[in-house]
C-alpha positions as a Markdown table, in Angstrom:
| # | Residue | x | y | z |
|---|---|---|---|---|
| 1 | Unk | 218.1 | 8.9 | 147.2 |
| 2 | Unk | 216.9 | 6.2 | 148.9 |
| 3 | Unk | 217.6 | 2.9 | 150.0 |
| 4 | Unk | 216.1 | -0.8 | 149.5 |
| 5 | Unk | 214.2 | -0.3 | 153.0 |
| 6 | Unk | 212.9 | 3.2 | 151.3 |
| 7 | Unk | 215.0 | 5.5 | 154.3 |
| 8 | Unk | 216.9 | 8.2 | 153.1 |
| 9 | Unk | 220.5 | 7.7 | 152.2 |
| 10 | Unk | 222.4 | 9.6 | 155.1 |
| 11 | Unk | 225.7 | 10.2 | 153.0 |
| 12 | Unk | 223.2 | 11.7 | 150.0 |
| 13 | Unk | 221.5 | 13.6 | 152.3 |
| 14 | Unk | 224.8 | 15.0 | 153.7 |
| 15 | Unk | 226.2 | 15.6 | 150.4 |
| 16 | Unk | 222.9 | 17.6 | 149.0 |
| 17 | Unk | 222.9 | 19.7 | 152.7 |
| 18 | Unk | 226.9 | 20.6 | 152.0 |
| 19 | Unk | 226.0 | 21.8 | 148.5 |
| 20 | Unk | 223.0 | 23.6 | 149.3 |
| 21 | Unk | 224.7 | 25.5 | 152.5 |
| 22 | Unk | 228.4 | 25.7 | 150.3 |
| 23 | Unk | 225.8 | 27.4 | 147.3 |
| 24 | Unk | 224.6 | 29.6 | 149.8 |
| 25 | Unk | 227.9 | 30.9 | 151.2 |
| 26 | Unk | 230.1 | 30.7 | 148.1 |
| 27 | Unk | 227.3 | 31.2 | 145.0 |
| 28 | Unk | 227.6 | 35.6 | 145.1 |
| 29 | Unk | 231.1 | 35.7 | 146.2 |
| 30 | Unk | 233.4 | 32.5 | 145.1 |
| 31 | Unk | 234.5 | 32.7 | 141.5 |
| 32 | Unk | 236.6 | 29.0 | 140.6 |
| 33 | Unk | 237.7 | 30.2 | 137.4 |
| 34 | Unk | 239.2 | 33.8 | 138.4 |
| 35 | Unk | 242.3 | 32.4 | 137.4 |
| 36 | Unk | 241.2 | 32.5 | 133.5 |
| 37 | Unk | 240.8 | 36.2 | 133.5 |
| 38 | Unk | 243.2 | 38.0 | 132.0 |
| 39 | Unk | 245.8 | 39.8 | 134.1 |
| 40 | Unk | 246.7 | 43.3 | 133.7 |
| 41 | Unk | 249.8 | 43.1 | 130.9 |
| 42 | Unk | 252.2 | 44.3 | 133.4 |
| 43 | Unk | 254.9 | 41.2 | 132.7 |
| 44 | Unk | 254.0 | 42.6 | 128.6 |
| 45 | Unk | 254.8 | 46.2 | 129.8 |
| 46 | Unk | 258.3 | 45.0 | 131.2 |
| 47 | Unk | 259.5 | 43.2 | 128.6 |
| 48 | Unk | 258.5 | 46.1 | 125.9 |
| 49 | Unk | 260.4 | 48.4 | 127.8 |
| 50 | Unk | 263.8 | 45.8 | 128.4 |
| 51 | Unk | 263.1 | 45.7 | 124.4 |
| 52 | Unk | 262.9 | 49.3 | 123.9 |
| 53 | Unk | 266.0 | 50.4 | 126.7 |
| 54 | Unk | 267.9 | 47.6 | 124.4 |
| 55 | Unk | 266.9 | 49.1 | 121.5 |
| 56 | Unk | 268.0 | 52.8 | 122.9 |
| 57 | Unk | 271.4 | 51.4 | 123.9 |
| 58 | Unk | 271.9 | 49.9 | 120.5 |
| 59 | Unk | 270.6 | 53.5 | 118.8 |
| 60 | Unk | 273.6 | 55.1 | 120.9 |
| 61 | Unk | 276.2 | 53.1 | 120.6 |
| 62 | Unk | 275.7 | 52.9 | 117.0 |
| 63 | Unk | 275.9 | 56.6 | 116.8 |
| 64 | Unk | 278.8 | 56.7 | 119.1 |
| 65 | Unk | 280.9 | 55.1 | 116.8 |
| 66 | Unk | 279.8 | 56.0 | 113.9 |
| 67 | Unk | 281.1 | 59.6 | 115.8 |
| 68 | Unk | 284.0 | 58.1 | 116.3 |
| 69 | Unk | 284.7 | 56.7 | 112.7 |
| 70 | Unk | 284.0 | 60.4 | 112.0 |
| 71 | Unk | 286.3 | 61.9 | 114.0 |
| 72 | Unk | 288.9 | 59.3 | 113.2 |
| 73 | Unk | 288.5 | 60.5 | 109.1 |
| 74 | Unk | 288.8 | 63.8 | 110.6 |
| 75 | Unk | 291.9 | 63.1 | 112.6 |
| 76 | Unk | 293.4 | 61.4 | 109.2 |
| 77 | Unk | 292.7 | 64.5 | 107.1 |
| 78 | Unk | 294.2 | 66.5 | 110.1 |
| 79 | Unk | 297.4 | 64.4 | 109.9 |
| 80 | Unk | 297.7 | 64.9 | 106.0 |
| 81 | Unk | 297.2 | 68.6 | 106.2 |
| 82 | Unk | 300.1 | 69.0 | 109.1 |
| 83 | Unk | 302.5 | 66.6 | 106.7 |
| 84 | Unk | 301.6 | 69.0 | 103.4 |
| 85 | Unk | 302.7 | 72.1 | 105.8 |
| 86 | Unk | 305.8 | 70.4 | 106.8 |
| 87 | Unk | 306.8 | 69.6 | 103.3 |
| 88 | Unk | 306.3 | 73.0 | 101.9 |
| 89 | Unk | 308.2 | 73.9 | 105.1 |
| 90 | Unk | 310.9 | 72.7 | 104.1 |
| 91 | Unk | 311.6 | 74.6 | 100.5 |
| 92 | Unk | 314.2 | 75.9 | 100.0 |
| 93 | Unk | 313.7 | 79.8 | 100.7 |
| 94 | Unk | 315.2 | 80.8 | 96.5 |
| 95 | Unk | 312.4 | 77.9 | 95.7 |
| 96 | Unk | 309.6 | 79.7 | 97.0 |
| 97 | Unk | 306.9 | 80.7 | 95.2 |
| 98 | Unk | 303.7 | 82.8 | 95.1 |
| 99 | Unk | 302.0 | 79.6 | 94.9 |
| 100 | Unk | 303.7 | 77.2 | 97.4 |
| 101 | Unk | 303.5 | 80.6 | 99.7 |
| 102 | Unk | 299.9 | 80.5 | 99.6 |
| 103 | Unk | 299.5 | 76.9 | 99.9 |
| 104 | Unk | 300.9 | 77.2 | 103.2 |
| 105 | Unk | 299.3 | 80.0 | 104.1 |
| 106 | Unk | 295.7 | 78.4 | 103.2 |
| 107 | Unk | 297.0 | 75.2 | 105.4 |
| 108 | Unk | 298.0 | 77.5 | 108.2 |
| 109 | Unk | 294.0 | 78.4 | 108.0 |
| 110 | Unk | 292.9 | 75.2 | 107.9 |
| 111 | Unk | 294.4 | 73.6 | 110.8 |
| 112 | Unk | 293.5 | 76.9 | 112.6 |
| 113 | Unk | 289.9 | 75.6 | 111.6 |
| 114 | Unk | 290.9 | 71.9 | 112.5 |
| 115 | Unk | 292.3 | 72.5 | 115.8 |
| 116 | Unk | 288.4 | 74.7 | 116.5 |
| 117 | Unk | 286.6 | 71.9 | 116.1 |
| 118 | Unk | 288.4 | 68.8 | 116.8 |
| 119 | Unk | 291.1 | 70.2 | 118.7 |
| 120 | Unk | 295.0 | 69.8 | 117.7 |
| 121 | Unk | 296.6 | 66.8 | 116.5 |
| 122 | Unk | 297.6 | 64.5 | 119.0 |
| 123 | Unk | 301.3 | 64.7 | 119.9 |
| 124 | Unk | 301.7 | 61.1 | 118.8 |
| 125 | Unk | 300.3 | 61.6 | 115.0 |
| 126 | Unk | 302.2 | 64.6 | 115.0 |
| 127 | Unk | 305.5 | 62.5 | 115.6 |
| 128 | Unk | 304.4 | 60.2 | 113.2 |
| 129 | Unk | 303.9 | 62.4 | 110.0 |
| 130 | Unk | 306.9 | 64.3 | 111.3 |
| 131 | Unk | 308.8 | 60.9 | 110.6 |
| 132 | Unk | 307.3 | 60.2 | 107.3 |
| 133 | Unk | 308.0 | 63.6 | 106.1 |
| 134 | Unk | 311.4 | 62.7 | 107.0 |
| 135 | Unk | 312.2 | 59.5 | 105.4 |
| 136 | Unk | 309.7 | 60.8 | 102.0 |
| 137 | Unk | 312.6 | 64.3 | 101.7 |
| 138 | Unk | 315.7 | 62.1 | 102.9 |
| 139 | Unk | 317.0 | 61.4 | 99.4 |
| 140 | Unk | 317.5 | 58.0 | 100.0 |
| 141 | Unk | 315.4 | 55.9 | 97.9 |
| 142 | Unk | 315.2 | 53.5 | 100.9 |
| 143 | Unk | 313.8 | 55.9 | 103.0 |
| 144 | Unk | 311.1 | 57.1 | 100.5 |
| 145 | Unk | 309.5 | 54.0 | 99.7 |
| 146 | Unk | 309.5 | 53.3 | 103.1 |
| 147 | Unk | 307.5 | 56.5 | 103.8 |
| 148 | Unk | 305.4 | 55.7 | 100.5 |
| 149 | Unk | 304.7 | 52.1 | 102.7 |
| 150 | Unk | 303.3 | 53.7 | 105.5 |
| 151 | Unk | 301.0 | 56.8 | 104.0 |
| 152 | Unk | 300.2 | 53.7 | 101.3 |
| 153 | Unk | 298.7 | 51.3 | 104.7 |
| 154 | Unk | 297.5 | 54.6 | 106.8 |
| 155 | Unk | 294.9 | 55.3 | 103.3 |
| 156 | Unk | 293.8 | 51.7 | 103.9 |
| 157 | Unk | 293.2 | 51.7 | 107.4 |
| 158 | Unk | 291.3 | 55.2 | 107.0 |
| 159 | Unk | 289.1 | 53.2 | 104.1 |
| 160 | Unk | 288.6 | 50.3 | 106.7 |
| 161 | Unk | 286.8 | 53.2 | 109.1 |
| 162 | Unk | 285.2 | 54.7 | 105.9 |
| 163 | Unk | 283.5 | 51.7 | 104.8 |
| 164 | Unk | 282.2 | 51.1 | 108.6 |
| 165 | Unk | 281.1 | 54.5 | 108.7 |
| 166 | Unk | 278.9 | 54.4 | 106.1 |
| 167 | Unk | 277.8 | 51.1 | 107.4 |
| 168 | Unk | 276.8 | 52.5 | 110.7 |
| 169 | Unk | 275.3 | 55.4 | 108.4 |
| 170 | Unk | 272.9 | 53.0 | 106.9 |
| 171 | Unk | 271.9 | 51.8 | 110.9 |
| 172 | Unk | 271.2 | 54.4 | 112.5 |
| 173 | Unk | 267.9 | 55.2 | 110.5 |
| 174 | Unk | 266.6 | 51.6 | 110.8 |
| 175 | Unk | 267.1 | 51.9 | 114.7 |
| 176 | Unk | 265.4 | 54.9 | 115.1 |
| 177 | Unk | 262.7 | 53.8 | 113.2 |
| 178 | Unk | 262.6 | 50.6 | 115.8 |
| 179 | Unk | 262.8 | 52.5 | 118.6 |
| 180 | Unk | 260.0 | 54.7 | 117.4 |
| 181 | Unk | 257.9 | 51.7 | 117.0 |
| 182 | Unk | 258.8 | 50.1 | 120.0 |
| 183 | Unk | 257.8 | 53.4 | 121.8 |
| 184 | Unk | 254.4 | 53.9 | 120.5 |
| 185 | Unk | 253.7 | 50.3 | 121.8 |
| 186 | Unk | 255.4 | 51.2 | 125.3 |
| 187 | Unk | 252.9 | 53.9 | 125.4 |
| 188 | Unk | 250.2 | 52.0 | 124.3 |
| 189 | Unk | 250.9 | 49.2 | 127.1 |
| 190 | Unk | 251.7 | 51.6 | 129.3 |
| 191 | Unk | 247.8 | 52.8 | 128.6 |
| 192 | Unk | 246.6 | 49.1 | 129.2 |
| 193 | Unk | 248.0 | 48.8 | 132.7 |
| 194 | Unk | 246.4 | 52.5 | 133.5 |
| 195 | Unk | 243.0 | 51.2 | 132.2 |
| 196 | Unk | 243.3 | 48.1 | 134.1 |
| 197 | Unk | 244.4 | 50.1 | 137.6 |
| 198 | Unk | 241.8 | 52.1 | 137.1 |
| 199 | Unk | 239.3 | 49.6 | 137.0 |
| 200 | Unk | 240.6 | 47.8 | 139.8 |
| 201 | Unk | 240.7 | 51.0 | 142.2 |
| 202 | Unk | 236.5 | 51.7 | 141.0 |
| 203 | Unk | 236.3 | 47.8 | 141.6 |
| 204 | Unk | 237.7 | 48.7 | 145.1 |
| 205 | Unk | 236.2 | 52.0 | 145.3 |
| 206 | Unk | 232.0 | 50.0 | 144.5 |
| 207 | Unk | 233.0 | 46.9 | 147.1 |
| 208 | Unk | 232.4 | 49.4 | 149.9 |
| 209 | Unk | 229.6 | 51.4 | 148.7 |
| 210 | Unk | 226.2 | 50.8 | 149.8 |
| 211 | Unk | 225.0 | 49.3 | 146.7 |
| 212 | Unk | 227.8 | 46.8 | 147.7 |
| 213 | Unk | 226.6 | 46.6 | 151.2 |
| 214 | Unk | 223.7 | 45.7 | 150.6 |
| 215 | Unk | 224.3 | 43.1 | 147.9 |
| 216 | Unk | 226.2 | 41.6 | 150.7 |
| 217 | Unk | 223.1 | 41.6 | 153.2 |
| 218 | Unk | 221.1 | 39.9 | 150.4 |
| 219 | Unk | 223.7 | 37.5 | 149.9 |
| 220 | Unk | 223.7 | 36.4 | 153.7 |
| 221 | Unk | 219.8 | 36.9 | 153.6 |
| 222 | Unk | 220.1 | 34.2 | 150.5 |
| 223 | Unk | 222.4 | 32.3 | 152.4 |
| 224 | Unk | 219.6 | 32.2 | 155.6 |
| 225 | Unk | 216.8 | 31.5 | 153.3 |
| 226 | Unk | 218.4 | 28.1 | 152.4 |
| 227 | Unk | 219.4 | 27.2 | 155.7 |
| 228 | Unk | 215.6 | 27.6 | 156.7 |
| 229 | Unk | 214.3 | 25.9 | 154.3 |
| 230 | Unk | 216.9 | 22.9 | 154.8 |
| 231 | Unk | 216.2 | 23.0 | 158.9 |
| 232 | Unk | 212.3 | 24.1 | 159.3 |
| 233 | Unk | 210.7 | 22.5 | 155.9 |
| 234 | Unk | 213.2 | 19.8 | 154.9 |
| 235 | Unk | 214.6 | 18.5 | 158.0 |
| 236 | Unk | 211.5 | 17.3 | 159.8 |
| 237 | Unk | 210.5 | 15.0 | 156.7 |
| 238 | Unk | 213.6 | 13.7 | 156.6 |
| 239 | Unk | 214.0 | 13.0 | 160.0 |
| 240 | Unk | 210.3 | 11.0 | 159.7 |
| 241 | Unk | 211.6 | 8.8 | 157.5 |
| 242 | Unk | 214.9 | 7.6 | 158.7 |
| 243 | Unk | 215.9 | 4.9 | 161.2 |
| 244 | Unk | 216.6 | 5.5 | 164.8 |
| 245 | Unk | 220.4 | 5.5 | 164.4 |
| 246 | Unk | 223.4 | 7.8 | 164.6 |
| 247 | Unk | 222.8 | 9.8 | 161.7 |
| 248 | Unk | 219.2 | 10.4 | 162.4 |
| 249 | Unk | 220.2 | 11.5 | 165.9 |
| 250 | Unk | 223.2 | 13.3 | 164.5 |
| 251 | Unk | 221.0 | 15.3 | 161.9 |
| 252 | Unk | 218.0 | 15.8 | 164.6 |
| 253 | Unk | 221.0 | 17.6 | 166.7 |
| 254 | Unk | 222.0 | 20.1 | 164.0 |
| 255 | Unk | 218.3 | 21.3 | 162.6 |
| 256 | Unk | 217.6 | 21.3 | 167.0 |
| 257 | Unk | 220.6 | 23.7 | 167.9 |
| 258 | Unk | 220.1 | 25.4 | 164.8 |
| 259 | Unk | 216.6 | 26.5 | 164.7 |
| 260 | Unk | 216.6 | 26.9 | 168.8 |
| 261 | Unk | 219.4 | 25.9 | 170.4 |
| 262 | Unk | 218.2 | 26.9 | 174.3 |
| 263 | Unk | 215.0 | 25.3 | 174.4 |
| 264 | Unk | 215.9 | 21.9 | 172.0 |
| 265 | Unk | 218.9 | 21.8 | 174.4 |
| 266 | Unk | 216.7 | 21.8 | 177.5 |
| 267 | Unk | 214.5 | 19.4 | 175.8 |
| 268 | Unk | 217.2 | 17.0 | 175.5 |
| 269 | Unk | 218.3 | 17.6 | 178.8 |
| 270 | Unk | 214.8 | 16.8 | 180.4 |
| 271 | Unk | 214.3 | 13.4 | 178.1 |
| 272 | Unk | 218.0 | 12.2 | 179.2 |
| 273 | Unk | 217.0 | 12.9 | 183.1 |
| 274 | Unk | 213.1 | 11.2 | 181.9 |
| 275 | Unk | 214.9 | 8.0 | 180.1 |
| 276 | Unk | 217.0 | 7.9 | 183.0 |
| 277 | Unk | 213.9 | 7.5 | 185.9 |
| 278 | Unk | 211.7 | 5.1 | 183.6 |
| 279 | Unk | 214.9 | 2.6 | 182.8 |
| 280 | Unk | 216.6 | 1.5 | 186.1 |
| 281 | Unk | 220.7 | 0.9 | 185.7 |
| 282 | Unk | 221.8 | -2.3 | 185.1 |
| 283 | Unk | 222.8 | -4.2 | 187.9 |
């Protein structure tokens, strides 16, 4: 810390009076690596739950059309019921039997069952097997292979939904099962940010108590301590052993207004107007 001429450095002596007074301000309250501590998992908890509403909306739609698969097989079964009435509708009335009587009358019951559930055929499937029947009792061999074309492409469009049914069938446990999982760890997230909330609102809560109070007063009773010892014990030595130049003056005018500002400032004042009696101006 010192030079060739053995004076004190007045940069190093600067530099060690910054840290000392920066230690006593900053040391109890200034933490420089806050930014390392972990922060409460709140971006976590967000995108759990944008997993979890996906998740949901996947679940339902899923099951949505897997409903509607359902109710399309439904429909289709509907359809071929109303066709098998319309054909036994149309015997001839010397044709009719006990058997083909109650064949109709059971298919009377279960559309009455059909139409409870699902509601009646649609006016546009009705039309439809209406026209099949048709062509399939025209006579005209034409006609019946035509209508043999269609019921022939309506089973494989109604095995198309089957097959996708079944598929969906096979989803809907494994998303439930995600969902579930994805909940629990919602949940337990949603626990983290509670803990960490309420440890922040105690944290609050303790920084005004009295314990905290007084911590501070020690701190600033630390911080005084320092400054003391830096002006009062420190500063006279060092001022004995610099040179008579601007930083010697400049660090005699900090520990003087420091440690007693009204009487080191009159003192200055009354060796200004003393220097100024005993050395005449220049001419």
């Amino acid at each position: 810390m010192k030079t060739r001429k053995g004076i004190i450095d007045p940069i190093t002596l600067t530099v060690v009076a910054v840290l000392a007074i920066s230690i006593g301000i900053f040391g109890a309250k200034w933490h420089p690596f806050a930014f390392l501590k972990k922060k409460p998992p709140t971006v976590e908890l967000k995108q759990e739950q944008a997993d979890l509403d996906k998740l949901r909306a996947d679940l339902v739609a899923t099951q949505d059309k897997e409903r509607a698969d359902l109710e399309a097989q439904v429909r289709a079964a509907q359809q071929m019921q109303a066709g098998a009435a319309l054909a036994l509708g149309r015997i001839p009335t010397e044709h009719v039997t006990a058997e083909s009587k109650l064949a109709g009358n059971l298919l009377i019951r279960s559309d009455l069952r059909l139409v409870a559930a699902i509601g009646k055929l649609p006016e546009d499937q009705q039309a439809e097997i209406l026209s099949i029947i048709d062509q399939a009792l025209s006579g005209k061999q034409e006609e019946i292979d035509a209508a043999n074309k269609k019921l022939a492409d309506k089973d494989g469009a109604i095995k198309l939904v089957s097959e996708e049914r079944d598929s969906l069938k096979n989803q809907i446990p494994v998303l439930k099962s995600q969902v579930t999982e994805k909940d629990t760890l919602v949940k337990a997230t949603q626990t983290k940010v509670i803990e960490y909330a309420d440890k922040a609102d105690a944290k609050e809560r303790e920084s005004g108590s009295l314990s905290a109070s007084l911590a501070s007063v020690f701190h600033w009773l630390e911080f005084a301590g320092i400054a003391y010892v830096l002006i009062f014990w420190l500063g006279p030595g060092i001022l004995k052993h610099m040179e008579d130049d601007w930083p010697k003056r400049a660090l005699r005018n900090v520990c003087g207004y420091l440690s007693s500002p009204l009487l080191y400032h009159d003192a200055r004042k009354k060796l200004s107007d003393l220097a100024d009696q005993l050395i005449p101006p220049k001419p």
